[in-house]
N, C-alpha and C positions, 0 to 999 in steps of 0.2 A: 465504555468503562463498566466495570462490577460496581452494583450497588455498593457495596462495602468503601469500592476506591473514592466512588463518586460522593459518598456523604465524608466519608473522613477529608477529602481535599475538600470542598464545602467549608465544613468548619475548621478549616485553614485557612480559610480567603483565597484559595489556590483555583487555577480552572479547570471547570468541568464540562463537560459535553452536553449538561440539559440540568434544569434545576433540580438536586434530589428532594424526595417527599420522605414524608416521617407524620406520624401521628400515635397520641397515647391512644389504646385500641380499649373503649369502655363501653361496646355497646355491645350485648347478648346478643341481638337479633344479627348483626352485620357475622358476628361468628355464623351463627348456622345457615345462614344464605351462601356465604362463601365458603364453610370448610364441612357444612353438615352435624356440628354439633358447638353446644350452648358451654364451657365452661362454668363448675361452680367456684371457684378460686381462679384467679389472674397466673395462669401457669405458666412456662416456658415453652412446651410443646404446643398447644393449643395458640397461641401468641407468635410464634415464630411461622407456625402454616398462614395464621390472617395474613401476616407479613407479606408472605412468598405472593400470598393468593390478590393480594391489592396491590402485588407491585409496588410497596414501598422500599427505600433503599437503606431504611434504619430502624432498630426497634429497642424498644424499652422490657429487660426483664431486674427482677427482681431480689434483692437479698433477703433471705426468707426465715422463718423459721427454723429451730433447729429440730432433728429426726426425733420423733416419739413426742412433742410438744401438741399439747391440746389446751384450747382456750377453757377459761374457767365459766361456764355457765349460770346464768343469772336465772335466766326466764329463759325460753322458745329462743326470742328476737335479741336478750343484751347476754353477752358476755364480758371478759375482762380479758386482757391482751397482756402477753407476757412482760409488759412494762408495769402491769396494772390498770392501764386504763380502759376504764368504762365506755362498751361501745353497743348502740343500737343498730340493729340490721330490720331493713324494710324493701319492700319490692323495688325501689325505684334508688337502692343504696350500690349496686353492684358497680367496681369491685373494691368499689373503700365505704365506710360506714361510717355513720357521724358519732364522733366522742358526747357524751352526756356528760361524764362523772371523770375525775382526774385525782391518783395518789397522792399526789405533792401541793397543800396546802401553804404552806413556810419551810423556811430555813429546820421547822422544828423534825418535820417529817420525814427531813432527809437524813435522820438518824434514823438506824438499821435499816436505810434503804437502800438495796443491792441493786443494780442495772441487770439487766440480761447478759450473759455474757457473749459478746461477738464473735469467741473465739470456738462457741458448740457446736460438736459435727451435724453437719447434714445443711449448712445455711447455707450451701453453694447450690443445691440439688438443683432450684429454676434454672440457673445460669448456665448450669453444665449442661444440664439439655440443651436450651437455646445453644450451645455452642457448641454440641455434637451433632446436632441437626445445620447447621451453619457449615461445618464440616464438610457436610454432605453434598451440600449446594453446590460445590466447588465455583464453577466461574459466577453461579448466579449469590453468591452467598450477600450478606446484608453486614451491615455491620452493628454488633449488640451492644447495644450499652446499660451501665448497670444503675440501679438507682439507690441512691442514699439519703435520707433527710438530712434537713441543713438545721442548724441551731435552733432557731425560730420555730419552727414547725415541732421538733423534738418539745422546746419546752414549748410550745401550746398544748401539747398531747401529753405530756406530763404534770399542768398546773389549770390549763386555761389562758384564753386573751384576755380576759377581765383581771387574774388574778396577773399576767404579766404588769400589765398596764398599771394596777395598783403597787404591784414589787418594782417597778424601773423606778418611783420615787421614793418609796418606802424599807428597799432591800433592794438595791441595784444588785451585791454581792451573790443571792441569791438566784437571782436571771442568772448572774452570769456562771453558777457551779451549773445549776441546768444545760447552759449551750456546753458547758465543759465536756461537760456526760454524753451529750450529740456527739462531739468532734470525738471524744476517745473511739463510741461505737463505731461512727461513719470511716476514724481511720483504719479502723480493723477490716471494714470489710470491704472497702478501698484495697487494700494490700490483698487481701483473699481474690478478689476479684481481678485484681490485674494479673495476679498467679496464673490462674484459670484460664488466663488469656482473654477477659473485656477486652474489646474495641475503644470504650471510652464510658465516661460518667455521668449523671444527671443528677444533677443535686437538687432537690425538690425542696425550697423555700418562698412560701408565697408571703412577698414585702409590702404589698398593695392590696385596698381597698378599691372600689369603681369610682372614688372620690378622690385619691391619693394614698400616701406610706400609712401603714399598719404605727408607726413610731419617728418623732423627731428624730431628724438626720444624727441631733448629738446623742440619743439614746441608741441608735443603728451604730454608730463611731466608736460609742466606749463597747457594746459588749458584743451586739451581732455577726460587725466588718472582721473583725480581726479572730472572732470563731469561723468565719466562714472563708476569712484568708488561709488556716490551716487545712480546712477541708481540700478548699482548690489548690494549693500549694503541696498537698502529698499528691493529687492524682496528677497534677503536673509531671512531677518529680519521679514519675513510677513512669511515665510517656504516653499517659493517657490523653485525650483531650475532653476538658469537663465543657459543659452544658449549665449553664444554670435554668432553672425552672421556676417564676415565678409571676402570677398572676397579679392584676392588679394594674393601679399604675404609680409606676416605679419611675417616673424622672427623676423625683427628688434623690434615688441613688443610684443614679447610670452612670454619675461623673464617679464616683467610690466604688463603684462593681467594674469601672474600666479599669481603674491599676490594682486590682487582682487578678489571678490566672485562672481567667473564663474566655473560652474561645467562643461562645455561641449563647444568648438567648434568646428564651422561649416563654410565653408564646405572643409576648405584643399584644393583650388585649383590647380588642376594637372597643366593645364598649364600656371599658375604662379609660378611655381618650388615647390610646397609646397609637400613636400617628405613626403611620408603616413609613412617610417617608422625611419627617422629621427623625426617625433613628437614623436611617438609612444616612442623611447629609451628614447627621453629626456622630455617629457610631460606627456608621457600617466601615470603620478602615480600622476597628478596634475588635467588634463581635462579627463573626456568622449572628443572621438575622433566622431564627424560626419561626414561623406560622404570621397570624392576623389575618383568615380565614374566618368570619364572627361565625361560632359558633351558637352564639344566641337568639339571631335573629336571621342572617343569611343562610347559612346550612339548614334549622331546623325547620324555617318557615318560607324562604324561598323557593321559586321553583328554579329545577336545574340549570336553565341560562341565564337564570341571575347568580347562582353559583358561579357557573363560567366565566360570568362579565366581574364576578370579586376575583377568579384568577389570577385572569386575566392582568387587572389591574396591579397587582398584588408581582405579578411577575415583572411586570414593565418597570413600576417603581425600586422594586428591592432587586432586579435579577442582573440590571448591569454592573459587572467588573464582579459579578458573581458574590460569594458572602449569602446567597440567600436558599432555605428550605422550605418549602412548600407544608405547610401543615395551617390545624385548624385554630385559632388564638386559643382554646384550651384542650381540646378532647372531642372525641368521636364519640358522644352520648346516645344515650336511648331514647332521644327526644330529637333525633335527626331520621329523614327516613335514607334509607340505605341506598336509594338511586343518587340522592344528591350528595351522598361521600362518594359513591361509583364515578357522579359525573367531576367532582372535584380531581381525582385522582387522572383521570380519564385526560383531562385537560390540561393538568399541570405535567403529564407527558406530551402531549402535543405542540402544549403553548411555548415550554420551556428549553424549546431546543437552541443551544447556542451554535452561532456560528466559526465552524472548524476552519 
């Protein structure tokens, strides 16, 4: 099969010939060992060679900026991001930066507050690369999928978790124009993206702590479920298949993330208890299952056949009757050394071959 075929039947629940692999690609050094150079921005060209070059059969690029946009500079290390939020950059931040400071205070702030507008030229530029180079690949091509923030995330990055957490009692109305402002963006460039021709969507909302939910399932119910059912319900509706992306552990809304239109989540975090084969019994005939690979402790501090022996394992439980992709439960960090993603990937082709 084409990677391209083999990951979109994947998160179909459909059969495939060997488990597909996919992973968020966040680690500088794994670029210039494999392609020969370091990206200073998460690009599409640069992203789509790791791709090819590790052999995975799916990848994540970007809705971006729009042409001529330049952050507003603080200092060296902070700037401000065209939503306004305050962001610090540090050696070991690459390629997302931690928010400090955030625009929206109250309800009061959101007067004369304009959003960015989703509809400004040049926000396709990552995607069209990846998918001119994708082009090219012809039989070996990957399948791209594009990524969007989910409500949650949007207003963290425009308020804070502290100040949500104080508004879901205090100003519910206010959480919820925030996630409003997400879904309007996210559906703009949902629709831009599927134009363009995305493979599919990743909607990046993390609902989980290492403890449990970020919010009471009734706080999740009135304002985040049903922002993040239009999210997945346009990329449905345009024939994409979404992905959700969320860290954490998320039991408390697997039974409310099953009746929306999510074909696949990611990434099962190991050590937030998220158990590969409790989803698998009570999920797996609802989602494609992605990753649970611990990036924490197995990847970064294991030696490579302990990598192998979580594969391994990881194949056995999630791989029968298919439903499953091989990735890391969050990301390919710089705190991994790059044999034991090699050996990961290495084995999740060998180990993952179904039988024809």
């Amino acid at each position: 099969m084409r990677p391209k075929d083999r990951f979109l039947a994947a998160l179909a629940r459909k059969p495939v010939d060997r488990v597909p692999m996919f992973d968020f690609l966040f680690q500088q050094p794994l670029f210039m060992r494999l392609i020969g150079r370091t990206p200073d921005t998460y690009n599409g060209k640069d992203v789509m060679d790791l791709t090819v070059a590790l052999g995975l059969d799916g990848t994540c690029v970007t809705f971006c900026a729009p042409t001529g946009w330049e952050a507003e500079r603080l200092s060296e290390n902070v700037y401000k991001d065209e939503w306004g939020t305050t962001f610090e950059k540090n050696s070991a931040s690459w390629p997302i930066d931690a928010p400090i400071a955030y625009p929206l205070k109250s309800r009061l702030d959101l007067q004369g507050y304009t959003p960015p507008d989703p509809w400004a030229a040049g926000r396709l530029a990552e995607v069209e690369t990846a998918l001119e180079i994708n082009r090219r690949l012809g039989g070996k091509a990957v399948a791209v999928m594009g990524s969007v923030e989910g409500p949650l995330t949007r207003a963290w990055l425009l308020t804070g978790y502290e100040n949500i957490c104080m508004s879901l009692y205090d100003d519910p109305a206010f959480v919820a124009e925030l996630a409003a402002m997400a879904v309007t963006f996210g559906v703009a460039a949902i629709t831009q993206m599927a134009k363009a021709g995305i493979d599919g969507i990743i909607v990046s909302e993390d609902l989980g702590t290492s403890a449990g939910g970020m919010m009471s399932l009734g706080h999740f119910r009135a304002i985040f479920k049903p922002a993040l059912a239009k999210l997945c319900s346009h990329g449905k509706g345009l024939g994409l298949p979404v992905m959700l992306h969320s860290c954490g552990r998320i039991y408390d809304y697997l039974d409310d993330l099953a009746e929306l239109d999510i074909d696949a989540i990611h990434p099962l975090q190991r050590t937030a208890g998220m158990d590969l084969g409790k989803v698998k019994r009570e999920y797996g005939g609802r989602f494609c299952i992605v990753g649970n690979i611990d990036s924490s402790r197995t990847l970064p501090m294991g030696t490579p056949e302990e990598v192998e022996t979580e594969v391994r394992q990881a194949i056995a439980i999630a791989g029968p009757g298919g439903g499953y992709i091989l990735a890391s439960d969050h990301s390919l960090h710089d705190g991994i050394p790059v044999d034991n993603i090699l050996r990961m990937f290495e084995a999740g082709r060998r180990l993952g071959q179904y039988e024809q």
